[in-house]
Each structure stands twice: as structure tokens, then as C-alpha cells.
C-alpha angles and dihedrals in degrees: 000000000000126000086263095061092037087051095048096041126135089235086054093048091052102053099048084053082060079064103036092055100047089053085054099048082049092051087047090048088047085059103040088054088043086063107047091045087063090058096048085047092052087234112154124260092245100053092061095044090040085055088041081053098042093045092042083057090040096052091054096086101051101042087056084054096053088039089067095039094052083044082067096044099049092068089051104033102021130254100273086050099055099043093060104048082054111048090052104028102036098186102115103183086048095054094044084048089052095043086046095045084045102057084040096059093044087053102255142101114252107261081346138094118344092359102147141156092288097048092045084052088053086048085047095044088049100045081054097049084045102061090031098073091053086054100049096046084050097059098035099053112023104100093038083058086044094059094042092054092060097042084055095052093054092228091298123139102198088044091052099047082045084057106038086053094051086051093046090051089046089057098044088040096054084043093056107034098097091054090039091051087061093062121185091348089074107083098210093041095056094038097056086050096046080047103053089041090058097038090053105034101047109000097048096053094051095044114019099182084066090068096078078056103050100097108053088041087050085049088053087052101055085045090056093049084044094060093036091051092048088053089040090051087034092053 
């Protein structure tokens, strides 16, 4: 058998669904405790199931985007593979960026020239070690992190949402400068900004209840500049 039947085998399936269905279990627990927390906290019905409506469109964009990606590592690493990475880890560039480091240091080209079994079990040994670390630091020092956020809020609960926010734009921020820096040279960029403007300037007057969607549609949007300005540059 070659590296693309072994990959694509039933026994590997199986064993990365191991994987897949504990994080699912895990996702159903989060929002069984989510909800319980909301009645604890005295919060309304509708807030929780507005935010589950809002995060199920706003997740729309990026999982198109892993989809594609995972499309290109199935026919290198295999489908089980690649469903799995994908379905815990999420971040679709990083774990193209693992599978291709991998195949180099091993001395191949990812799904190219000289990639064997060997050299499919290195991609898969790095992708591992790659996500491993995230995990490790998670459960180590969360809840250290956790302590020191409240000692440096002082107890107070403005201070800390003020806080929390600032860290969450640093992070994003961090996350986006590279595309931002393009400007409006960048499709997607320009499109989701088109998108919200228009969304919140004219959509949003006329239907309300569009505004808790206006993200991920804005998100769809930029995708779809993104792939008409490809065809337009292509052309």
C-alpha cells in the first residue's frame, strides 16, 4: 500500500473520529454550561440564543476558508487527517505551513517529488507537535492567567471588561496588521468594509434585526471581492 491508501484508510478514519467526537462532546458540554451559567446570572433567554445566532453567521466566513484549505490537504495528507487537524485546531494556513515544513525537513515537497510514507508520517509528526504546544500552555496556565487578570483589575468589573477588550484588540490586531497594511489594495479587506458600511448605513435602517448579522455577512462579502478580484487580476 502507498502513503495515499494508508492515508485514506478506514483504521485512520477511525482514529481521528476518536478526536473529532471528543471535541464535539466538548463543544455540546461548553453550551450546556453556558447555559446554565445565564440562568445563575439572571441573563434573559433571548440574549444567549441572539449571541448562538450571531456566532453560528459569523462563523460562516472562516469555515469556508478552512474548508478550502483542508480540500488542498486531503490529497497530500490524506482526508482523515485532515479532517481532524482541522476540526480541533481550526487554523487552516498554520496547519498548511506544519504539513509543508514538515515534507521539507524530511527532504520532500509536500504531495510532490519523493513524498512517501515516511515523509507523510514527518507532516503528520509536526502538525501534531504544532498544535500540541497551544494545548499544553492552555491547560498549564490558564488558570494562573486567569488569577492575575483579576488581581490586575483590582476587583473591578468595568476596569476588567475595559481590559479584557484592549487585549482582545491587541490580539486581532496583531492577527490583521499584515492584510491591513495592504490597504485597499487588498480585495477582502476593502470588500468587508464596503460590506459593513453598506449593511449599517442603508440595510440595517430598513431591517434591525440584520445588524447582529452584519459581521459574518460583511466576512462573505470580502471573500467574494477577494475571488472576483483574483479572476479580474487572473484575466
Amino acid at each position: 500500500m502507498d502513503y495515499v491508501e494508508i492515508s485514506n484508510s478506514m483504521i485512520v478514519y477511525l482514529l481521528c473520529g476518536i478526536t473529532v467526537a471528543i471535541a464535539f462532546v466538548q463543544a455540546v458540554l461548553y453550551i450546556r454550561m453556558a447555559k446554565k451559567m445565564t440562568v445563575k446570572a439572571n441573563i434573559p433567554a433571548t440574549v444567549p440564543k441572539t449571541a448562538f445566532r450571531v456566532g453560528l453567521i459569523s462563523a460562516i466566513g472562516p469555515a469556508l476558508g478552512v474548508f478550502i484549505v483542508m480540500v488542498g490537504l486531503m490529497t497530500s495528507i490524506g482526508g482523515p487527517m485532515a479532517w481532524q487537524r482541522l476540526s480541533i485546531i481550526g487554523a487552516a494556513p498554520t496547519e498548511l505551513t506544519a504539513a509543508t515544513l514538515g515534507a521539507e525537513a524530511a527532504g520532500a515537497e509536500l504531495g510532490g517529488a519523493g513524498f512517501t510514507l515516511k515523509v507523510m508520517a514527518v507532516s503528520w509528526f509536526v502538525m501534531a507537535l504544532n498544535g500540541a504546544g497551544w494545548l499544553v500552555v492552555t491547560g498549564l496556565f490558564t488558570p494562573a492567567l486567569e488569577n492575575l487578570r483579576t488581581k490586575m483589575s483590582g476587583g473591578d468589573s468595568k476596569w476588567l471588561v475595559v481590559m479584557s477588550g484592549a487585549c482582545s484588540l491587541g490580539i486581532f490586531g496583531y492577527l490583521d496588521v499584515n492584510e491591513i497594511g495592504k490597504g485597499w489594495g487588498n480585495a477582502a479587506v476593502a470588500g468587508g468594509i464596503i460590506g459593513m458600511a453598506i449593511l449599517e448605513k442603508f440595510v440595517a435602517k430598513k431591517v434591525p434585526k440584520i445588524r447582529e448579522y452584519n459581521l459574518g455577512i460583511a466576512m462573505i462579502i470580502g471573500m467574494l471581492f477577494a475571488i472576483i478580484y483574483d479572476m479580474a487580476v487572473g484575466a
